[in-house]
C-alpha positions in Angstrom: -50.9 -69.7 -44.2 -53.1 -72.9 -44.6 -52.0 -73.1 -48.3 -48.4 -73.7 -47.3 -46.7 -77.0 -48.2 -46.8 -79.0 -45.7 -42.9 -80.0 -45.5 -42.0 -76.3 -44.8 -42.8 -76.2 -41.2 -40.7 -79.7 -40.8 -37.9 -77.9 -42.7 -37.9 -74.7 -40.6 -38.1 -77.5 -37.5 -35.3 -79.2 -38.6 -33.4 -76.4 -39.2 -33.8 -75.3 -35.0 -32.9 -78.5 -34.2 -29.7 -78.7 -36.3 -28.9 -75.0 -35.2 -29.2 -76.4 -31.6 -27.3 -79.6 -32.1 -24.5 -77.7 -33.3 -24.7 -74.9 -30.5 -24.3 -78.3 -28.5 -21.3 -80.1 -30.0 -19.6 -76.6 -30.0 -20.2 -76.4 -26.3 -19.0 -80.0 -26.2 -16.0 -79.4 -28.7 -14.9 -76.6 -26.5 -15.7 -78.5 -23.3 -12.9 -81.4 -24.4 -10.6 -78.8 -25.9 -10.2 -77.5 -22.1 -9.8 -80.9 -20.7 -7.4 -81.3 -23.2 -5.5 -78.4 -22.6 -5.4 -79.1 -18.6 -4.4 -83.0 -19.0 -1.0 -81.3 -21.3 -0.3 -78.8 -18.3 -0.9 -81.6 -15.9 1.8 -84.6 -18.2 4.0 -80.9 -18.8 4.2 -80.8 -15.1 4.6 -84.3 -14.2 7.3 -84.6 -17.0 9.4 -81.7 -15.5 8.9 -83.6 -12.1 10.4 -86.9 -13.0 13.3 -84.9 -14.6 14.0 -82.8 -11.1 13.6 -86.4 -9.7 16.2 -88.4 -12.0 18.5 -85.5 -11.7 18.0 -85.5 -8.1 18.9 -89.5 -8.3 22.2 -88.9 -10.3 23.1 -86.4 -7.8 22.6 -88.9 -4.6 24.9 -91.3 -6.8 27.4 -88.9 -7.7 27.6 -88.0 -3.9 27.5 -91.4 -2.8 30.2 -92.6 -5.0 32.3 -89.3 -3.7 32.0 -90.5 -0.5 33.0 -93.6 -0.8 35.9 -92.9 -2.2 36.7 -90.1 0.6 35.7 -92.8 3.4 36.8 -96.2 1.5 33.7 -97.9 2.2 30.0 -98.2 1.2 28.1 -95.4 1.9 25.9 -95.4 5.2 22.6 -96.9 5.4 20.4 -93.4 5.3 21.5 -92.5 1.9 20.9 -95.4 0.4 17.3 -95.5 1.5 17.0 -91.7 0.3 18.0 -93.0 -3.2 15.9 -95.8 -3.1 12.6 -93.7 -1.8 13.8 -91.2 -5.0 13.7 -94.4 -7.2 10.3 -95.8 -5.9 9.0 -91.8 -6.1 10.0 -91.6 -9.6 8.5 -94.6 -10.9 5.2 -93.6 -9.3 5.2 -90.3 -11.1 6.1 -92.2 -14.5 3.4 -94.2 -13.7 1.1 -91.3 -13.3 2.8 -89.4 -16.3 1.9 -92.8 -18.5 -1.6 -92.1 -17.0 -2.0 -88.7 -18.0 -0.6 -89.7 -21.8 -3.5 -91.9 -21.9 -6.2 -89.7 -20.5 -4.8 -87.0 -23.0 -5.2 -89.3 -26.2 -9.0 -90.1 -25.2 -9.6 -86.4 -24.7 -7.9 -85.9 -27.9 -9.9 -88.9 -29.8 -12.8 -87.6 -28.2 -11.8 -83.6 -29.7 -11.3 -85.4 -33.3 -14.7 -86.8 -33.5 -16.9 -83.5 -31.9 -15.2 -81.8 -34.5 -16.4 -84.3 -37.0 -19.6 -84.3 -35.8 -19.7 -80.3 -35.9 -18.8 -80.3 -39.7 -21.0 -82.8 -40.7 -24.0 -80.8 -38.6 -22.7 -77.9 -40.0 -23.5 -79.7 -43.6 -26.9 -80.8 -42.8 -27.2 -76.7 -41.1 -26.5 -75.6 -44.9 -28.6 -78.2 -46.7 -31.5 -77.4 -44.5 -31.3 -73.9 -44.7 -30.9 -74.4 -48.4 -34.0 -76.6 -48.3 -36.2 -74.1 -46.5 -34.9 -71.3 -48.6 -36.1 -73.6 -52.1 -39.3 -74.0 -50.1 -40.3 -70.4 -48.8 -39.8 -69.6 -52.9 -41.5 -72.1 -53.8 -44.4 -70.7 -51.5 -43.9 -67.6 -52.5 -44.5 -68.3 -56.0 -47.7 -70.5 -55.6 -49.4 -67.2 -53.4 -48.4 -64.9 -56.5 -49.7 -67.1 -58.8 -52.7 -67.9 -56.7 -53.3 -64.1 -56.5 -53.0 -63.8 -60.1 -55.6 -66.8 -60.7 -57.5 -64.9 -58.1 -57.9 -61.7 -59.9 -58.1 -63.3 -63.5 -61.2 -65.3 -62.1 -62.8 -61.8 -60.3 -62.3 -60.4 -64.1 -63.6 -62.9 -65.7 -66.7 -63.0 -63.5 -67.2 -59.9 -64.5 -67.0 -60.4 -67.5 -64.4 -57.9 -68.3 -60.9 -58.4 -70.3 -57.5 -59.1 -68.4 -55.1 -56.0 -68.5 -53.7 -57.0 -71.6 -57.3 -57.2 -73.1 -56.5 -61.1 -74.8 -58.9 -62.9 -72.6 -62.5 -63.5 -72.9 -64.4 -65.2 -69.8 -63.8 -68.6 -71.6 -60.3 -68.4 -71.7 -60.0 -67.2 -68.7 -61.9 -69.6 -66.7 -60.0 -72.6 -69.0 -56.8 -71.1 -67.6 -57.9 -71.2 -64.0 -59.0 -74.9 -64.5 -55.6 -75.6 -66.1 -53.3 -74.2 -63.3 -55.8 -76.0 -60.7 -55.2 -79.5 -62.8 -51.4 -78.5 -62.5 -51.6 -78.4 -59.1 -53.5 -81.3 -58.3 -52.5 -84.8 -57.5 -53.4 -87.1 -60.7 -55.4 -89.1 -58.8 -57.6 -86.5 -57.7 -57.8 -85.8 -61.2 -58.8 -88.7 -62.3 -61.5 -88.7 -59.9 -62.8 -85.2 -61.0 -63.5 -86.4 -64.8 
């Protein structure tokens, strides 16, 4: 445990905190996707409104102009103002139709780059993981090879051969200073001698 190299606890930190940054953007992604999906219903509605209304308005016209030629004249004063409220009524709800267009590209803008974010988290996710995986075997092969050096230097003080019965206590203790000169910064090397 307190031979580990010390970049494999920022690694495995690293990796929880990618893991939870995407868990996050996900939430986000599907956050906006639902916004998104309620602003469509909302222009979808408003859409279908203004056509009711601007059917609604060629209808009032149609009657008008079917009464004025029944009657001769204009038509009378209330349907007139019934038209123009239609008119004023239907430019509001284009207005708020125009509204709901713009809220929906934002949201949709807003979609696009979660969803960028999310892949590119999900890149640094797999490099990490890769990372700590290349680590941890890393780690793994230093303890096996410290175990080895280990039990060559026990046989060795004992002055008894490896298992392959090659080694004298010379070689063996020349190995282990090798493999420790390996492993060691130059510097403190350089020190040593």
């Amino acid at each position: 445990p307190e031979d580990r190299p010390p970049g494999l606890p920022r690694v495995h930190s690293n990796l929880e905190r990618s893991v939870e940054l995407r868990r996050q953007l996900q939430e986000e992604q599907a956050s906006y996707r639902r916004k998104l999906q309620a602003y469509q219903e909302g222009q979808q509605r408003q859409a279908q409104l203004v056509q009711r209304l601007q059917g609604k308005i060629l209808q009032y016209k149609k009657r008008c102009s079917e009464l004025e030629q029944q009657l001769g004249r204009p038509c009378p004063l209330p349907v007139y103002q019934d038209l123009e409220s239609a008119l004023i009524r239907l430019e509001e709800e284009q207005q708020r139709s125009a509204s709901l267009a713009q809220v929906n590209a934002m949201l949709r803008e807003q979609l696009d780059q979660a969803g960028s974010a999310n892949q590119a988290l999900s890149e640094d996710i797999r490099k990490v993981t890769s990372d700590w995986a290349r680590s941890r075997k890393e780690l793994e092969q230093r303890e096996a090879a410290w175990r080895r050096e280990e039990e060559v230097g026990m046989g060795v003080q004992g002055g008894q051969l490896d298992p392959r019965g090659r080694c004298t206590a010379e070689e063996g203790g020349f190995r282990i200073l090798e493999r420790e000169r390996e492993h060691c910064p130059r510097e403190h090397v350089s020190r040593s001698k």
